[in-house]
DORO-190596 format. One record per atom (N, C-alpha, C): residue number from 1; residue in three letters; x, y, z. Coordinates in steps of 0.02 Angstrom, whole numbers. Each point is the difference from the previous one (the first is absolute). Layout:
DORO-190596
+------+------+--------+--------+--------+
: resi : resn :   east :  north :     up :
+------+------+--------+--------+--------+
:  NUM :  ALA :      X :      Y :      Z :
...
+------+------+--------+--------+--------+
end
This chain:
DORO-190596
+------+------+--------+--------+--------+
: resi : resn :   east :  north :     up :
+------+------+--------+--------+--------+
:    1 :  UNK :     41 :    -60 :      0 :
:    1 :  UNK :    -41 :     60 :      0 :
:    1 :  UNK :     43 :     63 :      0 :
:    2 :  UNK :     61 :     -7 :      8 :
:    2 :  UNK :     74 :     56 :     -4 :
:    2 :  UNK :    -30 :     65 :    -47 :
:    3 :  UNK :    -32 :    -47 :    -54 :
:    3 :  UNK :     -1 :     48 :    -87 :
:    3 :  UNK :    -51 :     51 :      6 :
:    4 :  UNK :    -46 :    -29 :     47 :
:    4 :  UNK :    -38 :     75 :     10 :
:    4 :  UNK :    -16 :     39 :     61 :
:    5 :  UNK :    -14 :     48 :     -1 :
:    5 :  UNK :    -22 :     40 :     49 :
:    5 :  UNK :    -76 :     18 :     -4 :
:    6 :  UNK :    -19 :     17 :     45 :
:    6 :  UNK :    -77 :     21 :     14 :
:    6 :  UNK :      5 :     73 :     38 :
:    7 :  UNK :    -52 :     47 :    -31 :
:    7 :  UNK :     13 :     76 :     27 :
:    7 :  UNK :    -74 :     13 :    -42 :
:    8 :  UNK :    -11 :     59 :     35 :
:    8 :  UNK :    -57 :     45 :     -9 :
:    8 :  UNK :    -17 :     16 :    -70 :
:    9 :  UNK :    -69 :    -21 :    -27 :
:    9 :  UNK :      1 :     18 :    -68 :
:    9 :  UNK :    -15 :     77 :    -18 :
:   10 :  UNK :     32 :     21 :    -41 :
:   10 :  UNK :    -22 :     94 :     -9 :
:   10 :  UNK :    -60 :    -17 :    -86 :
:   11 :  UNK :    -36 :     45 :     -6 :
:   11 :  UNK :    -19 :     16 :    -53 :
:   11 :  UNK :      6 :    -42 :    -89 :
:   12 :  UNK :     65 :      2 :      8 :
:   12 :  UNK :      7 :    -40 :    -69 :
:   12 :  UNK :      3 :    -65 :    -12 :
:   13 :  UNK :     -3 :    -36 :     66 :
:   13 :  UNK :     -2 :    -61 :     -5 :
:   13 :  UNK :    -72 :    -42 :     11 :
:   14 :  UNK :    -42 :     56 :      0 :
:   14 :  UNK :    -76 :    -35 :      2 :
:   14 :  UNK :    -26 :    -27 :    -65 :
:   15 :  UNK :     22 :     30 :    -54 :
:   15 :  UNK :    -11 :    -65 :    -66 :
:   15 :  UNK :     20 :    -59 :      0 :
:   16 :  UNK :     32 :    -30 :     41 :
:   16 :  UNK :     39 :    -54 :      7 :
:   16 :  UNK :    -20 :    -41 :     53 :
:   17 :  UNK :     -3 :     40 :     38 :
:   17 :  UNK :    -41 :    -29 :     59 :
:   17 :  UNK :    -58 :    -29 :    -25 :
:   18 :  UNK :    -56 :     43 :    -32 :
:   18 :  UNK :    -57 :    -23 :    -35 :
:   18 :  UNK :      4 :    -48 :    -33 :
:   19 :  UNK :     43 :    -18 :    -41 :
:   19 :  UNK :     20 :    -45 :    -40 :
:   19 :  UNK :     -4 :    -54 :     30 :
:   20 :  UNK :     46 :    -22 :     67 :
:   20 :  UNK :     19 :    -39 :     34 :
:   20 :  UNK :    -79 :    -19 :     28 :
:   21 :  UNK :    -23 :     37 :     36 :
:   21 :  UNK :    -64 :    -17 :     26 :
:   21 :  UNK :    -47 :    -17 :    -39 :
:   22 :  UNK :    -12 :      5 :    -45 :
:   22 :  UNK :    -29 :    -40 :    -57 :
:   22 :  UNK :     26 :    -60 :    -35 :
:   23 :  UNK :     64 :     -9 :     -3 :
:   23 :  UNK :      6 :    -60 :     -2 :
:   23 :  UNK :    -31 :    -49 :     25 :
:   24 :  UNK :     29 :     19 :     75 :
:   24 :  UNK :     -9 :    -39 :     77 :
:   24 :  UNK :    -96 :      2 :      6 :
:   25 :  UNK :    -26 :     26 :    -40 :
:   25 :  UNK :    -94 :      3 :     -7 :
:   25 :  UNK :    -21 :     43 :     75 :
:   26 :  UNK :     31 :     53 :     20 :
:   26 :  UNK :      3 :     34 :     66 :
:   26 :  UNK :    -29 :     77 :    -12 :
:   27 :  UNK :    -35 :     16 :     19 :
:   27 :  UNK :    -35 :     68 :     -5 :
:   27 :  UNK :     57 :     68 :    -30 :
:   28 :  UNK :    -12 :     36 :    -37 :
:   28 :  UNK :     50 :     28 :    -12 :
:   28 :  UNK :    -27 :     64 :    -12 :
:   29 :  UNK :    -52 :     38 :     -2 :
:   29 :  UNK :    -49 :     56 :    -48 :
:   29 :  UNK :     27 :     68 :     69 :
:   30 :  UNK :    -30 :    -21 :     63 :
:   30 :  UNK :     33 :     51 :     38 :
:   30 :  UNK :     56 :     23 :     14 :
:   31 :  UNK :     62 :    -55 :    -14 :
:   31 :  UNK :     73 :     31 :     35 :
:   31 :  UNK :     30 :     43 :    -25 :
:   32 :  UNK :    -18 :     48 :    -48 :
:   32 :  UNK :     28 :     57 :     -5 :
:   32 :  UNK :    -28 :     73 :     50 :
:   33 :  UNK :    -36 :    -31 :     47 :
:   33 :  UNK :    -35 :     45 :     52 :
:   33 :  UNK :     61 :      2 :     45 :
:   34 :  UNK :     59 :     28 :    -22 :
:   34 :  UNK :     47 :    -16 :     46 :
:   34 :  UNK :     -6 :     37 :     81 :
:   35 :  UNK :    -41 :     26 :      0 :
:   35 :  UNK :     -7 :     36 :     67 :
:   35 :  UNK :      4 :    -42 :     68 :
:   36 :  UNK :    -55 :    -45 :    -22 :
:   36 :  UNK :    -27 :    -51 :     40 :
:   36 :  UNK :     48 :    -83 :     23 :
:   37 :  UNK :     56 :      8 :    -73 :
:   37 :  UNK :     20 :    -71 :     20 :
:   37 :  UNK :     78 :     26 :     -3 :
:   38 :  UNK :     22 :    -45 :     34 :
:   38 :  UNK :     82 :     -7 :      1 :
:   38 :  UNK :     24 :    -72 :    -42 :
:   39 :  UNK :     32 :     17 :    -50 :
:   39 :  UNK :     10 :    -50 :    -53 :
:   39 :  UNK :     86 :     -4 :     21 :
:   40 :  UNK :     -9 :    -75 :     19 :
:   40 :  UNK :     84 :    -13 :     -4 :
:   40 :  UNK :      9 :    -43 :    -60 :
:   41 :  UNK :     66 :    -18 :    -50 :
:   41 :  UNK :     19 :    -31 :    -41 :
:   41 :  UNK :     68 :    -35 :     20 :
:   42 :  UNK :    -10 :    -65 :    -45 :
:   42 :  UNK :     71 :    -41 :     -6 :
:   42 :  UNK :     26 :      8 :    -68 :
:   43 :  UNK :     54 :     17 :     -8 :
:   43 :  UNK :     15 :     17 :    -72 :
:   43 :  UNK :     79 :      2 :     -2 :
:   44 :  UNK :     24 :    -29 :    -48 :
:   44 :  UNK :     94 :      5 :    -29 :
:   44 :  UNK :     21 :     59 :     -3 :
:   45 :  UNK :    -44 :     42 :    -23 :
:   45 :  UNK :      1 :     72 :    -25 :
:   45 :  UNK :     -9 :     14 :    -45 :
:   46 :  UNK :    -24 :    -47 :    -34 :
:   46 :  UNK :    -30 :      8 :    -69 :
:   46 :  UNK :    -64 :    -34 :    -14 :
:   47 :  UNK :    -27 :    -58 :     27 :
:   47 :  UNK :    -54 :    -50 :    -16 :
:   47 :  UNK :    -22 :     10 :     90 :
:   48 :  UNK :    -68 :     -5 :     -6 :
:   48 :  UNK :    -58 :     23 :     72 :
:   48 :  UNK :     -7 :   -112 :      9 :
:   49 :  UNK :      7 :    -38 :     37 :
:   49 :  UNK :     12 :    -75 :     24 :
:   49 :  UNK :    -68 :     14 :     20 :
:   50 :  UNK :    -16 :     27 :     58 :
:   50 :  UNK :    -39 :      7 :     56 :
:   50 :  UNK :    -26 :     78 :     17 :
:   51 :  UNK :    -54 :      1 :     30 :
:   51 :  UNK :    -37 :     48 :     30 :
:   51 :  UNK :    -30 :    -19 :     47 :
:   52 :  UNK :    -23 :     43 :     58 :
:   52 :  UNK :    -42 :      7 :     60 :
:   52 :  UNK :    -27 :     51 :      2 :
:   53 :  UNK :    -35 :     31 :     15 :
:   53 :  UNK :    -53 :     64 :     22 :
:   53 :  UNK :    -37 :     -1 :    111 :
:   54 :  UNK :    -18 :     50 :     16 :
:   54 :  UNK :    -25 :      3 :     49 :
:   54 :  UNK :    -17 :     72 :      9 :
:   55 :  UNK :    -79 :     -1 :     11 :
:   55 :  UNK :    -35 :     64 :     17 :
:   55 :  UNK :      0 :     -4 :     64 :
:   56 :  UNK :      2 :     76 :     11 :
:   56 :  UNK :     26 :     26 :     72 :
:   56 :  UNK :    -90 :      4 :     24 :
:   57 :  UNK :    -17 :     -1 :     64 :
:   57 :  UNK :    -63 :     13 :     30 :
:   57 :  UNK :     27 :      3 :     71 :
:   58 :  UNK :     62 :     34 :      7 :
:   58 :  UNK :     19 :     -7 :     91 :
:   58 :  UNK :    -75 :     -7 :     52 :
:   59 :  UNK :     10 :    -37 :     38 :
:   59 :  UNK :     81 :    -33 :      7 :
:   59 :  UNK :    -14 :    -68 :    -40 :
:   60 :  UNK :    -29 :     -4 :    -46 :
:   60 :  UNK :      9 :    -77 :    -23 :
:   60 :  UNK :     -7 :     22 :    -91 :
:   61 :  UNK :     55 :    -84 :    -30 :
:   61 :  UNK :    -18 :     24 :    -73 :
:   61 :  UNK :    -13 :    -55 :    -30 :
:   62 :  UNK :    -27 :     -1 :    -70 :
:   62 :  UNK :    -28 :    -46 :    -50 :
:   62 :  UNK :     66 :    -40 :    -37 :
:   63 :  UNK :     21 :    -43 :     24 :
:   63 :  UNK :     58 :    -35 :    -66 :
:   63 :  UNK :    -37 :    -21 :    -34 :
:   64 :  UNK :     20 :     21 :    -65 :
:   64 :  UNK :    -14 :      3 :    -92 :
:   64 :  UNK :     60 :    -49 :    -25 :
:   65 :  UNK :    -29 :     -4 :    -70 :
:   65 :  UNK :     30 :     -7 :    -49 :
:   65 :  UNK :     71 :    -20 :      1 :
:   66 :  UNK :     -3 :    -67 :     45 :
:   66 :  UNK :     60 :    -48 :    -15 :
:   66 :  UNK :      2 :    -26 :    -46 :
:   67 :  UNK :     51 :     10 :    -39 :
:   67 :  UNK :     15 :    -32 :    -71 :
:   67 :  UNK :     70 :    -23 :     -1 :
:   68 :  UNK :     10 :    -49 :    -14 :
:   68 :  UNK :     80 :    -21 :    -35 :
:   68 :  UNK :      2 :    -39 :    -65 :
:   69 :  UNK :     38 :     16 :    -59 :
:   69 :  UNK :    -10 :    -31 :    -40 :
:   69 :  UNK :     20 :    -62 :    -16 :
:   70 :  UNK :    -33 :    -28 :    -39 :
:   70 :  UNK :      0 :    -66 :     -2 :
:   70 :  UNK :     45 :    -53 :      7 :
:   71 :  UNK :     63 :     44 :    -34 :
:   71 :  UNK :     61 :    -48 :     12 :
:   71 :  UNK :     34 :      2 :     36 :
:   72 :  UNK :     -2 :     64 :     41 :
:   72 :  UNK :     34 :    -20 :     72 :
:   72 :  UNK :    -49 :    -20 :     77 :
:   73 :  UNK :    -49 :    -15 :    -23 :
:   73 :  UNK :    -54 :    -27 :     51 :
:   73 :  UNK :     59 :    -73 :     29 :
:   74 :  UNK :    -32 :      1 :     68 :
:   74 :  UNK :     38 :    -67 :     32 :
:   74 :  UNK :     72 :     44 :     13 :
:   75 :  UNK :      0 :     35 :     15 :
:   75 :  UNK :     89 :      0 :     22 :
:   75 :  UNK :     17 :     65 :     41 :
:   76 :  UNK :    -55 :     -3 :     45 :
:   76 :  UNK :      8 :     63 :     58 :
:   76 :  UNK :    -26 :     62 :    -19 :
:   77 :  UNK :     -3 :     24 :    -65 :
:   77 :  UNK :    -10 :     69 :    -19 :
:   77 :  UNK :    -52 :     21 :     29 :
:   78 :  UNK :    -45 :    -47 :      9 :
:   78 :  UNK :    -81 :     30 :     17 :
:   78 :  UNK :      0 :     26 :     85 :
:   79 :  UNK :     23 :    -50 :     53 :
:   79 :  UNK :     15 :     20 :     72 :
:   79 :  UNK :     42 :     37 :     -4 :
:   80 :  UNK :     69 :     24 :    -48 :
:   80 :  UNK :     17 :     55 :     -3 :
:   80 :  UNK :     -5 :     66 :      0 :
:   81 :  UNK :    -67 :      9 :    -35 :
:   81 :  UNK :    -24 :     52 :    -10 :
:   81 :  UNK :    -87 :     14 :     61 :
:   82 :  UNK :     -8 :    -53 :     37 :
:   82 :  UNK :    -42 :     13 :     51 :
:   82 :  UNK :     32 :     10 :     56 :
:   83 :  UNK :     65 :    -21 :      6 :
:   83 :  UNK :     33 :      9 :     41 :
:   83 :  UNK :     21 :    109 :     12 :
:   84 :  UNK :     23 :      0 :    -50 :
:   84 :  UNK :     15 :     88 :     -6 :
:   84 :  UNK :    -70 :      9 :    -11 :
:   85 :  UNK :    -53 :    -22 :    -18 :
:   85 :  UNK :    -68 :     60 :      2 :
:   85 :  UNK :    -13 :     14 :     67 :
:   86 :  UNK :     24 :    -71 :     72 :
:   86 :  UNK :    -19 :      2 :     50 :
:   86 :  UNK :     36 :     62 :     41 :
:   87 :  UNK :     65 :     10 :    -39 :
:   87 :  UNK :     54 :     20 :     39 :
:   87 :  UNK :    -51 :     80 :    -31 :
:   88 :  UNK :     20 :     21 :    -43 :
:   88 :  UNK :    -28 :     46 :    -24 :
:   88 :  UNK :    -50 :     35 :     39 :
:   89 :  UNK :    -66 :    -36 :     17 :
:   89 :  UNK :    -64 :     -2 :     27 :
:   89 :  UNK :     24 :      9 :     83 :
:   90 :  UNK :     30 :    -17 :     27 :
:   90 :  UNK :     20 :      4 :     78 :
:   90 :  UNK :     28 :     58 :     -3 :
:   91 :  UNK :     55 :     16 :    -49 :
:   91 :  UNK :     26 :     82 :     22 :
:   91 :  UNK :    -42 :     72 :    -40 :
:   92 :  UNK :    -69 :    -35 :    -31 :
:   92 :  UNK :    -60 :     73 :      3 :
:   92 :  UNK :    -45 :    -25 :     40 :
:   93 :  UNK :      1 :    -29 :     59 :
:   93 :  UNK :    -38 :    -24 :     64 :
:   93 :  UNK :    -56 :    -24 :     -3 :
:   94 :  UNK :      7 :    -55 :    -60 :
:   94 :  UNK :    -59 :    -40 :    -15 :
:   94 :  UNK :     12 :    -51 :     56 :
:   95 :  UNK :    -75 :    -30 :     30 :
:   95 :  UNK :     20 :    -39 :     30 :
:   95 :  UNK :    -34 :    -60 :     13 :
:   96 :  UNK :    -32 :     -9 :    -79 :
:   96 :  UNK :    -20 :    -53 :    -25 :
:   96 :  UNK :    -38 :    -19 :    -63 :
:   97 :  UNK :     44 :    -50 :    -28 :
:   97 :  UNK :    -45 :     -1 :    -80 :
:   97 :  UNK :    -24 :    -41 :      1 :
:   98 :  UNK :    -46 :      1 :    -50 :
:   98 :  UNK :    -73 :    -25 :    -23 :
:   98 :  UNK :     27 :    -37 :    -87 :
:   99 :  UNK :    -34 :    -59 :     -5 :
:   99 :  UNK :    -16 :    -17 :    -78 :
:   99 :  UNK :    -41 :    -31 :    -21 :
:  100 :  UNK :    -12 :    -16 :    -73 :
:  100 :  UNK :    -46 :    -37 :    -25 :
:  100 :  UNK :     36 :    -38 :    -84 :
:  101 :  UNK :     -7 :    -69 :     40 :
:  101 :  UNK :     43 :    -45 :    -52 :
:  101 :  UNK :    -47 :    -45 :    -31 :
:  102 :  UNK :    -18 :    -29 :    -53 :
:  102 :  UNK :    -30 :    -55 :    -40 :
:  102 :  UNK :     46 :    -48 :    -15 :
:  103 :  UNK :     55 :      0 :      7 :
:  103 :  UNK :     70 :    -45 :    -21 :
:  103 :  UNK :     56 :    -13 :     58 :
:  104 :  UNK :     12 :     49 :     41 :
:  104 :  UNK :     70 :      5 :     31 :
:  104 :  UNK :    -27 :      8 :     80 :
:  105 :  UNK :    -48 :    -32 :      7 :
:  105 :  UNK :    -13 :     -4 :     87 :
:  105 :  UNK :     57 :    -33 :     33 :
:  106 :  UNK :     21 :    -72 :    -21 :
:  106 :  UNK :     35 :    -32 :     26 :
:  106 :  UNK :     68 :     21 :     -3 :
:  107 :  UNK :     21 :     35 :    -27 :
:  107 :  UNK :     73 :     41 :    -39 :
:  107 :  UNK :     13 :     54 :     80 :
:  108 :  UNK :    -77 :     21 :     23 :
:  108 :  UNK :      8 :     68 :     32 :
:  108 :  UNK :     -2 :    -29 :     62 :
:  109 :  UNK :    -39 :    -41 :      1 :
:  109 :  UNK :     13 :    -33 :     81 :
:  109 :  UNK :     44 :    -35 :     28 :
:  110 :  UNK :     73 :    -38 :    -61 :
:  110 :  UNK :     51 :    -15 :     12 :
:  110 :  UNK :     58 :     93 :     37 :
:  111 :  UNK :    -32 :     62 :    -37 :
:  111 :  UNK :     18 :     53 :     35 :
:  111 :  UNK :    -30 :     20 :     64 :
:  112 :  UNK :    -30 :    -36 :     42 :
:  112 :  UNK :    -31 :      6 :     63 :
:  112 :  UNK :    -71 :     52 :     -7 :
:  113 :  UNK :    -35 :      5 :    -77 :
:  113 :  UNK :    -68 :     13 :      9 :
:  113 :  UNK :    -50 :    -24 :     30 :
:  114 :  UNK :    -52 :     14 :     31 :
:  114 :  UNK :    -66 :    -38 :     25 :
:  114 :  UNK :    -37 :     14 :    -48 :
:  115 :  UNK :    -62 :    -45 :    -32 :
:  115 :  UNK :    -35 :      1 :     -5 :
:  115 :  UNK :    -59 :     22 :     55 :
:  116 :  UNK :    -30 :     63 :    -44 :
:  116 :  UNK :    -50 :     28 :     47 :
:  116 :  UNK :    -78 :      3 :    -22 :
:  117 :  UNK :    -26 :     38 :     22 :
:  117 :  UNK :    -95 :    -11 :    -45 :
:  117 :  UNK :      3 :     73 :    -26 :
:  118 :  UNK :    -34 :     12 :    -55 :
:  118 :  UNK :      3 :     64 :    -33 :
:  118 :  UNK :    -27 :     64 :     54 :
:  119 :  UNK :    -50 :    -25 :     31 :
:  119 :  UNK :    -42 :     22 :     41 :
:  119 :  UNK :     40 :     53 :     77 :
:  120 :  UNK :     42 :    -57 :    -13 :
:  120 :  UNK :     62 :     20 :     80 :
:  120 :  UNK :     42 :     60 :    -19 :
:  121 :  UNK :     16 :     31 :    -76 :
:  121 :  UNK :     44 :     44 :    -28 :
:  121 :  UNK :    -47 :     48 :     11 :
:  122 :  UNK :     63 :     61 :     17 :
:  122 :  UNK :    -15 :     50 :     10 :
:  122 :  UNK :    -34 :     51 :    -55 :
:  123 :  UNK :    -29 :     31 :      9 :
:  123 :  UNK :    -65 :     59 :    -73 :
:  123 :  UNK :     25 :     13 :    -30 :
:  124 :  UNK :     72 :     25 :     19 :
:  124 :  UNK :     36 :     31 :    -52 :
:  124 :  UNK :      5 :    -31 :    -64 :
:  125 :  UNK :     31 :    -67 :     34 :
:  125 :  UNK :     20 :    -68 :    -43 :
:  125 :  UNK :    -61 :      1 :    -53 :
:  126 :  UNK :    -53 :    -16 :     57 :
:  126 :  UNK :    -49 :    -46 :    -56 :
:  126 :  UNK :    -27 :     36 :    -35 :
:  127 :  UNK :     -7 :     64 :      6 :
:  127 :  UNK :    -22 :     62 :    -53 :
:  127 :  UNK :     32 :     17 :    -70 :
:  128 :  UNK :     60 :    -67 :     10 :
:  128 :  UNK :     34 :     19 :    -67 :
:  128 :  UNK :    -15 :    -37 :    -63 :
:  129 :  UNK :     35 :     19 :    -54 :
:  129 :  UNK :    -35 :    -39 :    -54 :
:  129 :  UNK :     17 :    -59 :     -2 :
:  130 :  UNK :     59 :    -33 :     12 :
:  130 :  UNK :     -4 :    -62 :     -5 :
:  130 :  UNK :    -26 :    -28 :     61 :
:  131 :  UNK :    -32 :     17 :     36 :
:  131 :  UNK :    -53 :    -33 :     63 :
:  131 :  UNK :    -41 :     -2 :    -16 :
:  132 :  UNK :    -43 :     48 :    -31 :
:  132 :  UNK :    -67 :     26 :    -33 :
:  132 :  UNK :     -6 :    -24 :    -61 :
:  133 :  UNK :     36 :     -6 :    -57 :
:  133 :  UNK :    -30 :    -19 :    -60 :
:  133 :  UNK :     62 :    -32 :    -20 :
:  134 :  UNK :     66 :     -3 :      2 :
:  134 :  UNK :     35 :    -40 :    -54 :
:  134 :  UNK :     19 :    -71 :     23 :
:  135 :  UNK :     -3 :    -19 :     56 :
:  135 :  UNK :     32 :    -70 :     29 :
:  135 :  UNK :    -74 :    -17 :     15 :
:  136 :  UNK :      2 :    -62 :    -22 :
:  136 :  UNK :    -76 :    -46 :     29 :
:  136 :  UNK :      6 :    -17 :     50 :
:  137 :  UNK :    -57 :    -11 :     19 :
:  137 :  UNK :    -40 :    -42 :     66 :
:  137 :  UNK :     48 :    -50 :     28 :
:  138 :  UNK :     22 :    -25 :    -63 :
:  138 :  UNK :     14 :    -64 :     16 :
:  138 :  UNK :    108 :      6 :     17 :
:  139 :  UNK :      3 :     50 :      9 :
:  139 :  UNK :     94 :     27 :    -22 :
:  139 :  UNK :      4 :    -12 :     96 :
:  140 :  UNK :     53 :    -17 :      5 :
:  140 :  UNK :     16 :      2 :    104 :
:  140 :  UNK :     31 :     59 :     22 :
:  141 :  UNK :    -22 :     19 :     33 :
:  141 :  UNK :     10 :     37 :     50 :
:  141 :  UNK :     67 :     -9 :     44 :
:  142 :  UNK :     58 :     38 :     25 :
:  142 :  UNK :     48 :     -8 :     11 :
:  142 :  UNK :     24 :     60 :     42 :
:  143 :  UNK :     20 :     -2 :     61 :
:  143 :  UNK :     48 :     70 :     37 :
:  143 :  UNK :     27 :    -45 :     35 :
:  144 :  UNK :     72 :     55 :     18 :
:  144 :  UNK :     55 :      9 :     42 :
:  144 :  UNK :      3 :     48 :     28 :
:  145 :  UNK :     17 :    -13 :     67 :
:  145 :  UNK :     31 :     56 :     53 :
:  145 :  UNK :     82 :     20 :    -14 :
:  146 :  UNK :     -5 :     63 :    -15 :
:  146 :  UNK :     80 :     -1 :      9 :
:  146 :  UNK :     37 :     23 :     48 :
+------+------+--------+--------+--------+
end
């Protein structure tokens, strides 16, 4: 994992990002609302591997849009990059995230997520779009304390 680094995405790398998240079949129409989310990337410095996202709602935030691409799936990149969203998220005094997975429950609870009931998340949370209309009924529910 030497070859890349992961750091804060600015502006020009949200076409790519998009890209990536569409690959990965992952919501992608809002993240240029950069206000709201903190977009970290894994990247050589030239090619975007991986992305994460997390909307701020202090004290707690929404992890988004985990993506790693395909061919380096299986080989740490992905806890890599939840790992620094966590780190990230603790020093703007979040102090606990929330998700919603259809695929990667078991991925997140090997990172010490609980599965929780939609019901138990806080308004902020569930007022959002992917609580409200883009993740189904049927997607799990997931927080950590950090």
């Amino acid at each position: 994992m030497n070859r890349f680094s992961i750091y804060k995405a600015i502006d020009t790398h949200y076409p790519e990002i998009k890209h990536l998240l569409d690959l990965c079949k992952l919501p992608s129409d809002d993240i240029e609302d950069t206000g709201s989310h903190t977009f970290l990337i894994m990247s050589d410095g030239s090619h975007i591997v991986g992305t994460i996202a997390m909307k701020d709602y202090h004290p707690v935030g929404l992890l988004r849009s985990l993506a790693v691409e395909k061919n380096y799936r299986g080989q740490g990149y992905g806890s890599a990059l939840v790992q620094q969203l966590e780190s990230e998220a603790r020093t703007q005094g979040i102090e606990t995230l929330y998700l919603l997975t259809e695929t990667a429950d078991a991925f997140f609870q090997s990172l010490g997520y609980l599965v929780t009931q939609r019901d138990k998340v806080p308004a902020a949370i569930q007022e959002t779009s992917e609580f409200s209309n883009i993740c189904p009924d049927s997607a799990v529910c997931l927080m950590k304390s950090l």
